[in-house]
N, C-alpha and C positions, 0 to 999 in steps of 0.2 A: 504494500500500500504506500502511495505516496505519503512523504513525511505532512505534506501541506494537507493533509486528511479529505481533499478535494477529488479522491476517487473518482470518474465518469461513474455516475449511477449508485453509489454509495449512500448510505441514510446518513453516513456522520457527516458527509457534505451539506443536509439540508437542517442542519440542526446548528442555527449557530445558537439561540438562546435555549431554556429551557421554556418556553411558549411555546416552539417550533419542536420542541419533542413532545409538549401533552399534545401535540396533532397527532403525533404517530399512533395508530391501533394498538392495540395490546402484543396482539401476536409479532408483529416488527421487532420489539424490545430486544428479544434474544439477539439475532441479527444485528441490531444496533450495538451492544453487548460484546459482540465478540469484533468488530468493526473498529470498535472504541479501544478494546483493549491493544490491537494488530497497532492502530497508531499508538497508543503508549509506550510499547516496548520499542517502535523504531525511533520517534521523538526522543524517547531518553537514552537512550542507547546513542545518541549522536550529542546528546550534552550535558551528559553527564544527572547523576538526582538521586531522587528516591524513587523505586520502582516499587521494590515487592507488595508495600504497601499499599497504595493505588491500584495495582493488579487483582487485590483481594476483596474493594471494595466500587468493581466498576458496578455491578447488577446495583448494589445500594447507590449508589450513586445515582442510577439513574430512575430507580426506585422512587427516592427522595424526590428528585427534581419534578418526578410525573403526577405524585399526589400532591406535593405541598406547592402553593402558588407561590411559588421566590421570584423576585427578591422581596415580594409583600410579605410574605411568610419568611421567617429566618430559622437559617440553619449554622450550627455552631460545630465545626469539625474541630476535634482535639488534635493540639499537636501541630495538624494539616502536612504529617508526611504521607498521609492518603488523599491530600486534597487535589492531584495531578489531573484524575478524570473528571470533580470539580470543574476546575479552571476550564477543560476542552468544552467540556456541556453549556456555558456560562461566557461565549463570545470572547476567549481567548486562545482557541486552538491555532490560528495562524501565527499565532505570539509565542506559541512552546517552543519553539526553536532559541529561543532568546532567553529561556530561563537559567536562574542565577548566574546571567551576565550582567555589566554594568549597563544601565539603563534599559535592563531587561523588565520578563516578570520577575516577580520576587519568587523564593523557592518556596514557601507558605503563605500562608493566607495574609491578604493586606488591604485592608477596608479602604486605601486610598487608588487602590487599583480597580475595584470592580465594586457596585454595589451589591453584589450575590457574597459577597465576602463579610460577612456580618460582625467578625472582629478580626484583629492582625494575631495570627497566634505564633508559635515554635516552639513553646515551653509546654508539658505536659501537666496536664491534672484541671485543666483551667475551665471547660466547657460547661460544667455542670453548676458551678456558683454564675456563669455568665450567661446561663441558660433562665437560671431562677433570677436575674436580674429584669432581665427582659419581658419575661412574664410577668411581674409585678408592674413592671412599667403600662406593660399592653394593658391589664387589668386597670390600674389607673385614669389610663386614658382612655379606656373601653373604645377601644381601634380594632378590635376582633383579628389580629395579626395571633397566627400560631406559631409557636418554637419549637424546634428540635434541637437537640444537642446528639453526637454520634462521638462516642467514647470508645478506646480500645489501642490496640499497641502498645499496651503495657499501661497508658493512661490512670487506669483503673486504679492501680495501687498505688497512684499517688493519695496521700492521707487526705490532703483537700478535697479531693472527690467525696468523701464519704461524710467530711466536715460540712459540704452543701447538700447533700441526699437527705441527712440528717434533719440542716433545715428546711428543704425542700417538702419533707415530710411531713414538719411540723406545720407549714403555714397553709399545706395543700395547692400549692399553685398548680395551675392547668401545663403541662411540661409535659413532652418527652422523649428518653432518655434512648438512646439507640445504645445498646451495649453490641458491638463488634470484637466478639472473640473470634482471634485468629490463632488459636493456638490449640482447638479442640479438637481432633479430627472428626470430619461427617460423618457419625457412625448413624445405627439403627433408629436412634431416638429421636433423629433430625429427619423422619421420614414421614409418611401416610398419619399416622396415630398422631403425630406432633403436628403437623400441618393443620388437621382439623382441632386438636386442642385448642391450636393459636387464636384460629377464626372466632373457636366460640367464647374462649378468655376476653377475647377484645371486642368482643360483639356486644352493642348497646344491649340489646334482651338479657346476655350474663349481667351486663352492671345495673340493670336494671332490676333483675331477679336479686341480684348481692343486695340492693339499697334497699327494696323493700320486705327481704328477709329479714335484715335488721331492726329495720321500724318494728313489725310485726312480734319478734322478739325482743324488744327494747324493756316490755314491763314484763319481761319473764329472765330474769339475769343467770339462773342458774341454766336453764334450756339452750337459752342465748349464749353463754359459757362454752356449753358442751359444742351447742352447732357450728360456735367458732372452731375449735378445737377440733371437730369432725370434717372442716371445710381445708384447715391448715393442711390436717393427715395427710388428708386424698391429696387434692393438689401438693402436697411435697413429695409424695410416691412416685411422680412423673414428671413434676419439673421441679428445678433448682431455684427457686427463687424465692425462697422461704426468709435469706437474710434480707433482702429488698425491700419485702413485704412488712418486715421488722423498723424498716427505716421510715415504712408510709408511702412505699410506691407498690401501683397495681403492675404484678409482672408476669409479661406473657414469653411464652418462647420455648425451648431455645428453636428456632425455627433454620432452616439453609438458605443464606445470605444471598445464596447463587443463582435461585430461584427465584425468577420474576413474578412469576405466576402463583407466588406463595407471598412474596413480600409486598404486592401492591394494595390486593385486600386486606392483609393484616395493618397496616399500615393510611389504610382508608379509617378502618374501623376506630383503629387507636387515637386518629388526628383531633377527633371531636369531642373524646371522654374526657370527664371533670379529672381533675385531682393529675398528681406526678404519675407518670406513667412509663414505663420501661418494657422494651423489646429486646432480647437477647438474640441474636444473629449469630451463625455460626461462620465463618469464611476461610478458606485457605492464602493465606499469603503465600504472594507470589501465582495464583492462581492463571493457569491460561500458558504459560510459560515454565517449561519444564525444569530448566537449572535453576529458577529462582523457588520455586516448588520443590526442590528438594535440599536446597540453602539458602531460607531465605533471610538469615542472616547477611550471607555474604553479596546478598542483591538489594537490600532494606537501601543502602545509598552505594550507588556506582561508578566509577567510572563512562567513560565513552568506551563501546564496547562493540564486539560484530555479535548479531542475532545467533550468527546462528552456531557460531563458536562459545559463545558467554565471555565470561571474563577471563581473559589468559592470567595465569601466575606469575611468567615472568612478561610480564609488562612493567616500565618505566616507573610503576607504582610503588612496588614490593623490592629495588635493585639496595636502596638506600637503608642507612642504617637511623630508625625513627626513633626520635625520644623517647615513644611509648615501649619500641624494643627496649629500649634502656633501662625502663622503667622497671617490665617482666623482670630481665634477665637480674636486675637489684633484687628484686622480690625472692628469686629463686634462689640467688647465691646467702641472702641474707637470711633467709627463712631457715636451711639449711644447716646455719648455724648456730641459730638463735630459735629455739622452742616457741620462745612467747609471743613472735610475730603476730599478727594478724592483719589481714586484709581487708580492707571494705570496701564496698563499691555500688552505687546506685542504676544497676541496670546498666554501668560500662565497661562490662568484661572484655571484648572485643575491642571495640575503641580503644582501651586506654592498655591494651598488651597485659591481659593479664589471663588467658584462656587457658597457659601451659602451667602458671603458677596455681589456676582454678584444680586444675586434674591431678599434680604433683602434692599439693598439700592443701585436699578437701577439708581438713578440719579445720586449718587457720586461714579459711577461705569465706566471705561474707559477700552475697550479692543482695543487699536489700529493696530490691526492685527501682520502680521510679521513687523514690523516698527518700531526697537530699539531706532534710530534717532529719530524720532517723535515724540516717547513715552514723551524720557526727553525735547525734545522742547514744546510738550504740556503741561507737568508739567512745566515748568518756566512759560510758560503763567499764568498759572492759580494761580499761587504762587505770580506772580505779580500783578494779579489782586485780591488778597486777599483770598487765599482759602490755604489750608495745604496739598498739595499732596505727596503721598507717590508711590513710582514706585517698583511695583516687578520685576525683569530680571534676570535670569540666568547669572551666570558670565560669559561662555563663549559665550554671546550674547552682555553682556553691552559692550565688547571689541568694538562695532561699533558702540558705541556711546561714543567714548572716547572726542571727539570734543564737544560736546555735553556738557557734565560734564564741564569741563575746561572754554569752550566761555558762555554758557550758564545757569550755574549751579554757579560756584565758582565765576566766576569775578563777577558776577548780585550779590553772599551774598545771594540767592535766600534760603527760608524755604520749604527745600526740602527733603523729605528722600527716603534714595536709599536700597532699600533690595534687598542683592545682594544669590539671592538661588543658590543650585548648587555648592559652593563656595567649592575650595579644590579637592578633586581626588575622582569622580563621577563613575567612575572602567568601568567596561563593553562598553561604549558607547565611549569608544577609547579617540587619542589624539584630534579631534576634538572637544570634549564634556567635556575635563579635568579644571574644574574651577581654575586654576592654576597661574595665570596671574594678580589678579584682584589687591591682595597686593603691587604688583610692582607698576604696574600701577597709582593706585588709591593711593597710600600714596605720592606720588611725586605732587600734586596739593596742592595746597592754599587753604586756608579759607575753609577745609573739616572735619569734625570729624569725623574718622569711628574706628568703634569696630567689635569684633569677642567673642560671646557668648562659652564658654565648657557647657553648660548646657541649661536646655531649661529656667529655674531662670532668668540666665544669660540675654537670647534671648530676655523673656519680658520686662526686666528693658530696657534692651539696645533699644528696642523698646520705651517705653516709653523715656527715656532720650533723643532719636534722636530726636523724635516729639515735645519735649520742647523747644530743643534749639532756634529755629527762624532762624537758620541758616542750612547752607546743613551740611547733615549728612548720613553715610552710614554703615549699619548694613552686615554683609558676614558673611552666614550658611550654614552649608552641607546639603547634602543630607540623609535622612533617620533621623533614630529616634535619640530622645535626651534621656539625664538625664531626667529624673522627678524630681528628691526628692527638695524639698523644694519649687517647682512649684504651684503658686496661679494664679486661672486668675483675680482675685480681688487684688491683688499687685500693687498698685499705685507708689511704690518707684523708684526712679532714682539713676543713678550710678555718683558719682564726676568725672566728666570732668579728665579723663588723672589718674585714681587713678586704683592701681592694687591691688589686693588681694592674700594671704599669704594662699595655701593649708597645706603646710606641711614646718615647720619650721624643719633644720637640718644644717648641717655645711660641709665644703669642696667643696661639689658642688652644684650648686644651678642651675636648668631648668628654665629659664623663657620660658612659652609655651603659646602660641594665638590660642584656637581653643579647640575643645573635645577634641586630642589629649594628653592634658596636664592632663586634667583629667584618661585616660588610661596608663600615666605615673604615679599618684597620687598613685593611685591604686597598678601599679608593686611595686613601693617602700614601700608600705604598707605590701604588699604579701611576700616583702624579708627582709623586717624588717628593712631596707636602712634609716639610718639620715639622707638623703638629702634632702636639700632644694625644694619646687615647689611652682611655683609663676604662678598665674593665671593675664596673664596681662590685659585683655579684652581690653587694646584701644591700636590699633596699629599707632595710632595718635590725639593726642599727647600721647605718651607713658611716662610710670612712670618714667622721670627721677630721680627724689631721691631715688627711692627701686632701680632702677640700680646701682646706683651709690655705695649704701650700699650695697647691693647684691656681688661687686666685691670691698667691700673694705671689707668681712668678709668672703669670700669665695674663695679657689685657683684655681676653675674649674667654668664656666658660658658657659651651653649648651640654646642654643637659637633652637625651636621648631616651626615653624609656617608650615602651609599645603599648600604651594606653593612655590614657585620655589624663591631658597639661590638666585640669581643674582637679587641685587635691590630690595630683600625683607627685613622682620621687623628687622631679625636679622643680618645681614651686618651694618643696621643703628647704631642697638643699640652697637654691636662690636667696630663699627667707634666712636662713642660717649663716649664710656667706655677709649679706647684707646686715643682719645682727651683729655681727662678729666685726661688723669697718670695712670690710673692703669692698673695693667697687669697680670691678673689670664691670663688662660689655658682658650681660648672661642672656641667652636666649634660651627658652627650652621649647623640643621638639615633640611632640606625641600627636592624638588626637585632640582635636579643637572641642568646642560644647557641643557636638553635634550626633545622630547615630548614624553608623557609617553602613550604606547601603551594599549588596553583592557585587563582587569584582574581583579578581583576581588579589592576592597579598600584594603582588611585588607592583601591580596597577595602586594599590589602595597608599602603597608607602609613598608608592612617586608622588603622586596628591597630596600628601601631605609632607612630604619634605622630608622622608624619614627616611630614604635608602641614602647610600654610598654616596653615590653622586651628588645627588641635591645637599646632605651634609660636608661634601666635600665643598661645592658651588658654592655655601653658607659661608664654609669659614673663611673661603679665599676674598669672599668679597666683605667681608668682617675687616678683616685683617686690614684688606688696602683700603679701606673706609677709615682709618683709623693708625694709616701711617703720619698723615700731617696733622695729626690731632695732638698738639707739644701735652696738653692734660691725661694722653692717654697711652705718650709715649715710652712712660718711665719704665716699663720693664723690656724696651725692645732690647734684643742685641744684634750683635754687631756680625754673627755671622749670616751665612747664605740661609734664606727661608727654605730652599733645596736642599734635600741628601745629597751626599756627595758622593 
């Protein structure tokens, strides 16, 4: 199929809204279905995404679109790494080609792109309190608009979900709840028997019969008692949704996701009943495509890839040696020797190189699903009761457990280490996904030592060192590969507390830089022959006060360098500190602006902001000669060549 989904004679060619598919018959659906999904897999496959997910969830998708009137009607995808067939149904299939490129679509959902986009999402757990938002609102302004929220991909076991079900339950809002499990397989129970189950669970006569059973029983409480009780039985004997039902939602299900012809009358039925209501769907991720179908771990996000081969192993992806390798291989050699390790991790086994460490030592092994919070309250437990936990998180996830860290982590003095992946500008997966935030955040707390490795050298001592202290400690690394050189996995050495290192001794201006980035500055000034100074700081607290301090008493210009966001970051402090202290070179500091930084390639996003090699290089040289006839700012020049020699 052509990638422009423009088929001669194709149904996904004549659907560009969802208006244009409730024209379609019923029986097209299928057709359209497998149509929808042929353009998914060659779209992403050419640019890269999330696949498996959207594979699993094309039939709902279109399911949704053909009962529920959107965009008058809203629909709330969690997450939205299933929201791919979304976006095609909803007047942006010509635009897939363009996704998470700059000035593309975005890779999830973004109310400023479409109005079928009912919120911006990327973070998990979120649907279900933004679902009972909107309800309350519609009721308010009695606008007769209905809500869906579709949950699933792990979503579920974020704690928040069940923190809004909870209230959901109690206030009774008109809602409902799409639970999209993809991890069950379609056995027996998702067949004929459950098909009709669903219809009659969701069928106004059932809720009709349920409300005025109760009435009828309401001045008999023991009878009433028992028929509750007799009502629970039965229905728990053949569906699962007896805890739902505990929360105050009416649940029908579990029904096959994949099945049109089962999902549009259920979902007729359900759109009208009062009170929180939830529909259990079963789906296979990766569905429709067989490698993703039978990994769809390794297909959930892809590279560009050929159909019909899948994803090669050695591809340009796998050649390099990645932080997160670093990461495992610490775990495994340190586990190994140290009993009391323990692991944790919020649903980032994979991602964050911990899969061989997961199989090699099951018992000091913690995945506590999507649950950020938890994670680092279960690390304090265990840190307090005598064990050495180390927590992997993505940065732009530890963000929700910032409480967490502060109450639970710092005031406790708790021996904890926090590897913060993902750290810094992550490109392609948008502003949601930008680890940007964490140096703000995270250097402004007590009793915390964290560092930022330029090399993967770096990564391991910093790793080792945080593991020593006895106290919390938190290590932030990018994504993708490192330096090598000087990399031993037998390197037992640790870094001095608070001490920075000297790359390239020069005079007039001097980088101090936190992050790889310092090291591609290293480099430009090598490449131009540049005397300037570069300082590898690695602790962004406590940081090297004394090479600051000589750093701007022998130097006229101090460019500060870190990969996250100038507001409340390392270098404002160190600015503040210098300027405290009397001296007063020329400082600029480099990072991101106030702003969120949209999808684009890293090494695109740095050049925009002036944070690669080059552009830091272009900085200082034109620093420099801006401030050669300035007799007030000439007092530390000297007298030899600005050139190596």
């Amino acid at each position: 199929m052509a990638a422009s989904g423009k088929k001669q004679g194709s149904l996904l060619s004549q659907v560009d809204t969802p208006e244009d598919l409730r024209k379609l018959p019923l029986e097209k659906l299928p057709v359209l279905a497998k149509e929808l999904r042929e353009f998914l897999i060659n779209t992403v496959s050419r640019t890269s995404g999330h696949l498996a997910s959207g594979l699993g969830v094309v039939e709902l998708t279109i399911a949704l679109h053909y009962v529920y009137n959107t965009p008058f009607d809203q629909i709330i995808w969690d997450v939205g790494h299933q929201a791919y067939p979304h976006k095609i149904l909803t007047g942006r299939r010509d635009q897939m080609s363009s996704i998470r490129q700059k000035n593309g679509l975005h890779p999830f959902l973004w109310r400023q792109e479409s109005p079928y986009d009912t919120f911006s999402t990327g973070h998990a757990s979120t649907s279900i309190s933004e679902a009972l938002g909107l309800a309350l609102a519609n009721k308010s302004l009695n606008n007769g608009k209905k809500v869906c929220a579709v949950i699933g991909d792990g979503a579920l076991t974020g704690g928040v979900s069940f923190e809004a079900m909870n209230h959901a339950g109690d206030l009774g809002a008109d809602m409902l709840l799409v639970l999209n499990d993809n991890e069950m397989s379609i056995s027996e129970s998702v067949g004929s028997l459950a098909k009709h189950l669903a219809m009659w669970l969701s069928s106004p006569i059932y809720s009709r019969l349920l409300s005025s059973g109760k009435s009828v029983l309401e001045n008999l409480p023991l009878v009433k008692d028992l028929a509750i009780k007799a009502q629970e039985h039965l229905k728990g004997m053949v569906v699962p949704g007896t805890l739902f039902e505990e929360l105050g939602f009416n649940y029908v299900g579990p029904i096959d996701g994949h099945d049109i012809s089962a999902l549009i009358p259920v979902l007729k039925n359900m759109k009208d009943l009062k009170g929180p209501q939830i529909l259990h769907v079963v789906t296979k991720k990766g569905k429709g495509y067989q490698p993703a179908e039978e990994d769809p771990t390794k297909y959930h996000g892809v590279p560009r890839f050929d159909p019909p081969v899948g994803i090669s192993e050695d591809s340009d992806s796998v050649v390099c040696r990645r932080y997160s390798h670093v990461f495992g291989d610490w775990l495994m050699k340190t586990a190994a020797s140290d009993k009391a390790l323990r692991a944790v991790t919020p649903a980032m086994c994979e991602g964050s190189g911990m899969t061989e460490f997961a199989s090699s030592f099951p018992g000091q092994y913690f995945d506590v699903a999507i649950a950020e919070q938890h994670a680092v309250l279960l690390a304090s437990g265990l840190a307090a009761g005598g064990l050495r936990p180390v927590v992997c998180v993505y940065s732009t996830f530890l963000q929700r457990a910032y409480d967490q860290i502060i109450h639970d982590v710092a005031i406790q003095d708790l021996p904890i280490v926090i590897a913060i992946d993902r750290a810094g500008i992550v490109g392609a997966d948008g502003p949601t996904h930008q680890g940007m935030f964490d140096i703000s955040y995270m250097k402004a707390v007590p009793n915390i030592t964290f560092m930022a490795p330029s090399t993967l050298r770096d990564f391991w001592l910093m790793l080792n060192t945080a593991y020593s202290l006895g106290h919390p400690a938190a290590v932030r690394y990018p994504r993708g590969c490192g330096i090598s050189e000087g990399f031993s996995p037998d390197d037992k050495s640790l870094i001095p507390i608070g001490r920075a290192e000297i790359l390239r001794q020069g005079h007039e201006v001097c980088v101090l830089g936190w992050g790889p980035l310092v090291q591609e500055t290293s480099a430009e000034f090598a490449k131009r022959e540049l005397s300037y100074t570069v300082v590898n700081m690695r602790f962004i607290k406590p940081f090297d006060k004394d090479l600051v301090l000589n750093m701007a008493d022998t130097h006229r210009v101090i460019i500060t360098l870190e990969d996250g966001v100038i507001s409340g970051g390392i270098g404002e402090a160190v600015a503040a500190f210098i300027m405290e202290k009397g001296r007063h070179p020329v400082i600029r500091c480099l990072g991101i602006p106030d702003e969120f930084v949209e999808q684009d390639s890293p090494e695109s996003i740095y050049r925009q902001y002036g944070m690669d090699g080059s552009s830091v290089a272009d900085l200082a040289e034109s620093l420099d000669k801006n401030l050669m006839g300035d007799p007030g700012r000439n007092i530390f020049r000297s007298r030899s060549s600005r050139k190596v020699s």
